[in-house]
C-alpha positions in Angstrom: 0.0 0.0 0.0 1.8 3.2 -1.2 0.6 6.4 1.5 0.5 9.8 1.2 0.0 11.8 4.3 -1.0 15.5 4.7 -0.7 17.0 8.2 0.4 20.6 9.4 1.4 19.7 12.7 4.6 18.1 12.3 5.3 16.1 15.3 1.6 14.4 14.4 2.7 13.9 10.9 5.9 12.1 11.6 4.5 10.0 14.1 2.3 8.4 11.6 5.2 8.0 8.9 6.7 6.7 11.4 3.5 4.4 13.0 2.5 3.2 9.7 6.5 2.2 8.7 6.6 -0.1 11.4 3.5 -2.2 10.2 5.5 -2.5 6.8 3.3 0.5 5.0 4.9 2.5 2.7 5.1 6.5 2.7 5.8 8.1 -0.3 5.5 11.7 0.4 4.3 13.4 3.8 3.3 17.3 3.5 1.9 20.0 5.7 -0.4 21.9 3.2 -3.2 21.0 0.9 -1.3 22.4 -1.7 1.5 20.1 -1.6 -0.9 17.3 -1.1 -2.2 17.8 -4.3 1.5 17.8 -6.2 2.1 14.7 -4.2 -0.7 12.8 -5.3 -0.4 13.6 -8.6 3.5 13.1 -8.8 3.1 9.7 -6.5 -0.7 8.1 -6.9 -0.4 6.5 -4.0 -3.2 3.7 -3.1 -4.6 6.1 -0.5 -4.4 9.8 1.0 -4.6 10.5 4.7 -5.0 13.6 4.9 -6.2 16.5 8.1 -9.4 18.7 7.6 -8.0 21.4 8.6 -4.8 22.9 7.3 -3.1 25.8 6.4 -3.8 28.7 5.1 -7.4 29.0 7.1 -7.9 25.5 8.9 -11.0 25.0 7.8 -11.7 22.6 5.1 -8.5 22.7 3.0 -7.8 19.3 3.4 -11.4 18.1 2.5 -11.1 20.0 -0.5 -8.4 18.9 -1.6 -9.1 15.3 -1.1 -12.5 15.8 -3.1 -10.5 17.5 -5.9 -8.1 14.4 -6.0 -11.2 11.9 -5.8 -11.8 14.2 -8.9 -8.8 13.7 -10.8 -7.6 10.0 -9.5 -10.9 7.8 -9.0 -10.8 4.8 -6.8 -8.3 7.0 -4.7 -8.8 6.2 -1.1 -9.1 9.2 1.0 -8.9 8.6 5.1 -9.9 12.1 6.4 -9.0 12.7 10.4 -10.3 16.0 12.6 -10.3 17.0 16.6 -13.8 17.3 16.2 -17.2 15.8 14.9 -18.5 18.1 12.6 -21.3 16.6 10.4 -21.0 18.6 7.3 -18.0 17.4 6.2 -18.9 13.6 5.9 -21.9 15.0 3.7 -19.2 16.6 1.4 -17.0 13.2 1.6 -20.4 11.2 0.8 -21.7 13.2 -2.2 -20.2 10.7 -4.9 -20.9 7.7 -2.9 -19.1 5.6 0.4 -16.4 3.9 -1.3 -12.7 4.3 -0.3 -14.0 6.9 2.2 -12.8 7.4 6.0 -13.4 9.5 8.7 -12.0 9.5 12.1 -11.3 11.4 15.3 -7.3 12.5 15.7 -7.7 10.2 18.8 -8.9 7.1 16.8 -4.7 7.1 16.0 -3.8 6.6 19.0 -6.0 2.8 18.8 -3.2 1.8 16.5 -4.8 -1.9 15.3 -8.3 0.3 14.8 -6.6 2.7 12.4 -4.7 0.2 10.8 -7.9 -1.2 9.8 -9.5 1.9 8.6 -7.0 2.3 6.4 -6.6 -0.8 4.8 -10.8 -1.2 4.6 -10.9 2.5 3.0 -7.7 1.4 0.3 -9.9 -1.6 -0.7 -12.9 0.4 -1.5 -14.3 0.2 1.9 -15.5 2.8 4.0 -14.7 3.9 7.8 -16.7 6.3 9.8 -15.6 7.2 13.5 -18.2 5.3 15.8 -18.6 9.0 17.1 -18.9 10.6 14.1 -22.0 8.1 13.1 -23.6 8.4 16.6 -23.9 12.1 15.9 -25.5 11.7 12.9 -27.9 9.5 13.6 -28.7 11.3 16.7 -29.6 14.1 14.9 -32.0 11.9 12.0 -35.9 12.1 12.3 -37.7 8.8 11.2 -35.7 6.6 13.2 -38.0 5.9 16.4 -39.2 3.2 15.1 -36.0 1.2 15.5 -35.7 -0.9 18.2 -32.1 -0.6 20.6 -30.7 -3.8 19.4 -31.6 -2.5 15.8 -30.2 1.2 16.4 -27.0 -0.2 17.5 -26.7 -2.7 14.4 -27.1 0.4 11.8 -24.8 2.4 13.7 -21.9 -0.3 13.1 -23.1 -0.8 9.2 -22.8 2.7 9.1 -19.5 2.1 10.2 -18.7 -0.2 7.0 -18.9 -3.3 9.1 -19.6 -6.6 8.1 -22.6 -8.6 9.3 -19.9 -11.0 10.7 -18.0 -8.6 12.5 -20.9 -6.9 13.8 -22.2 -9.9 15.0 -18.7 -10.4 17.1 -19.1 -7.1 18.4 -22.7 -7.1 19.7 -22.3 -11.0 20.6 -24.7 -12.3 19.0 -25.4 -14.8 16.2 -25.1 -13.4 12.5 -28.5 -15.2 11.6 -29.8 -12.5 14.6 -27.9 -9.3 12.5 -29.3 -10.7 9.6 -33.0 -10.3 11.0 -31.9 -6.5 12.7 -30.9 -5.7 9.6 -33.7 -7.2 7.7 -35.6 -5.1 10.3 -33.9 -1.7 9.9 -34.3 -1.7 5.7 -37.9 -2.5 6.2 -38.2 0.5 8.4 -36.4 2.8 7.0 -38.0 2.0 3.5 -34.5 1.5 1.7 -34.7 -0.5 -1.2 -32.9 -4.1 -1.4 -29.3 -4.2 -2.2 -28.0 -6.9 -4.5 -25.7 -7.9 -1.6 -23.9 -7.5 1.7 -21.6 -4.2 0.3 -24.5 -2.8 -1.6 -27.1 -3.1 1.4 -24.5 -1.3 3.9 -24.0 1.0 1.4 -27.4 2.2 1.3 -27.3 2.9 5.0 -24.5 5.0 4.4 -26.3 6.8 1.2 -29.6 7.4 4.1 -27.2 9.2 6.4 -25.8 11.4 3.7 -29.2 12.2 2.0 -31.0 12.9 5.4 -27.8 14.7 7.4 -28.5 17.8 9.0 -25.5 20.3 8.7 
């Protein structure tokens, strides 16, 4: 997996060269601007981009920007997003041409090193990866959801996560023939059309939170 990494903060940035060298990643280029994000990206394709929000010359959304504009140029680029804080409208913007090869963490999902390991490598094969408290928000903010029972609540918040029925079976501890039925459950209620699989049906909880996010 060839990495490039945009980060302003430098001790941050090198620490994750540095993290992701040690599980045998490799780093082509690591810059502090969205500008030389862009030149990196272009001169490198890398498999995927990890890049801040916020950077230089406004911390605001550079980083987002910049990452939709190489989503632009390079498709099937994967594009791992991190912030300090939740803030809803910016997975609408990453969402807007569809889950795929998207991720979005809290800075402090890093420091779980075996979590963000897997983000990365789910969002370079196409996958997607939403911070658990990034997809609490939004749903907590979603009408049209009362009808969901706990057990069913908690099984679309870890779909909207881009996990498997397997794995969120391990996590909740139960059988997958009972996630089947939640999620069975959850499309029904939500009136969300049949997927022709697994990916497709997770995906289409992901495309309800983007169409019905509140910003």
């Amino acid at each position: 997996m060839r990495i490039v990494i945009a980060e302003d903060a430098a001790v941050i940035r090198e620490g994750l060269v540095q993290l992701l060298a040690d599980r045998g990643l490799d780093v082509v280029a690591a810059v502090g601007d969205a500008t030389a994000l862009v030149d990196a990206v272009d001169t490198h394709r890398p498999d995927v981009v990890i890049a801040d929000i916020r950077m230089p010359p406004t911390h605001r959304d550079e980083g987002l920007v910049a990452a939709v504009e190489l989503r632009r140029r390079h498709p099937g680029l994967g594009v791992l997003l991190f912030s300090q804080y939740i803030e809803t409208r910016y997975t609408d913007r990453l969402l807007a041409d569809g889950p795929a090869g998207i991720g979005y963490l809290l800075k402090d999902r890093v420091l779980d090193v075996d979590d963000f390991i897997d983000a990365l490598h789910r969002v370079a094969d196409g996958g997607t990866a939403l911070d658990p408290q990034v997809v609490s928000q939004l749903l907590g903010a979603r009408s049209g959801l009362g009808a969901l029972t706990a057990r069913e609540r908690q099984t679309l918040e870890l779909m909207a996560e881009g996990l498997t029925n397997a794995a969120i079976a391990r996590r909740m501890e139960i059988s997958q023939r009972a996630v089947e039925k939640h999620v069975a459950a959850i499309f029904t209620k939500l009136r969300l059309e049949r997927g022709e699989d697994e990916h497709r049906r997770i995906l289409a909880v992901l495309h309800y939170l983007r169409q019905s996010s509140v910003t």
